[in-house]
N, C-alpha and C positions, 0 to 999 in steps of 0.2 A: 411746209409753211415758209414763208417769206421773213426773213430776219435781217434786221440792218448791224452793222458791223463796222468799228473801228481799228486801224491796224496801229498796234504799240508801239512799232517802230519808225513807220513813215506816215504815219496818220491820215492816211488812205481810207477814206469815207467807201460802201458798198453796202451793198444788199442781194441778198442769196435766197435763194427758193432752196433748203435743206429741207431731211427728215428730223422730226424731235429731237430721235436720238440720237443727232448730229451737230445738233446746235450749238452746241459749247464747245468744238475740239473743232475750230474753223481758224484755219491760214491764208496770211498774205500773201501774195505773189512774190513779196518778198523772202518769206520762211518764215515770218514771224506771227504770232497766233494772236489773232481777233479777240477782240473784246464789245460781247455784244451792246449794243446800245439798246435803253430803255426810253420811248419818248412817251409826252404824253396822248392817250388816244382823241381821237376826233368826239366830241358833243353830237349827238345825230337826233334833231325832233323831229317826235312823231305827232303829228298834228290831230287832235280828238277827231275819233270817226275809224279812223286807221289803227288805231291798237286792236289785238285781239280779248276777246270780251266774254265771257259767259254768264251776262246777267239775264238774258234772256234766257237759260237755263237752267241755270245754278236755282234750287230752291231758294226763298225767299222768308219763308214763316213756316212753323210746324203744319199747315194742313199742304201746302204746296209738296211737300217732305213728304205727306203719307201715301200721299196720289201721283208720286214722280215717275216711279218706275209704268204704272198704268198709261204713261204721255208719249210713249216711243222713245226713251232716254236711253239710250245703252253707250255703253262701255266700250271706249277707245284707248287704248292701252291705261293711263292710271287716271285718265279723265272720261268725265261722263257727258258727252253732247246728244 
C-alpha cells in the first residue's frame, strides 16, 4: 500500500509503497523514524445510472418473493442476481 510519511527530525515530506505490516516502523534517510501522515480522502461522484443497483432483481412485494427463485435468480456468492 502507498503511505505518505513525515520525518521527526528534518521534516522530510515522502511517500512509500510498504507492506501493512510495515507501515508504522518506517525511517528517514536520516535515521530518524516516520511519522505517518493522515490526510483527508478525495469526494468521488458517481453520477445516477453508474451505481451498482439491484432493483431490478431484488424482490419488490410478497408475490414477487414467492415466484423469485422460478425467474433464473441464483446465487452469487452472498448476493442473489
Amino acid at each position: 500500500m502507498r503511505y505518505r510519511y513525515r520525518c521527526n527530525r528534518c521534516n522530510e515530506r515522502s511517500e512509500r509503497n510498504v507492506p501493512v505490516d510495515q507501515r508504522d516502523s518506517q525511517q528517514c534517510e536520516c535515521g530518524h523514524a516516520l511519522t505517518r501522515l493522515f490526510e483527508p480522502t478525495i469526494a468521488i461522484h458517481i453520477p445516477d445510472g453508474f451505481g451498482a443497483t439491484f432493483d431490478p432483481v431484488t424482490p419488490t412485494d410478497s408475490t414477487q418473493a414467492a415466484t423469485w427463485h422460478t425467474e433464473q435468480v441464483r446465487p452469487v456468492g452472498s448476493r442473489m442476481i
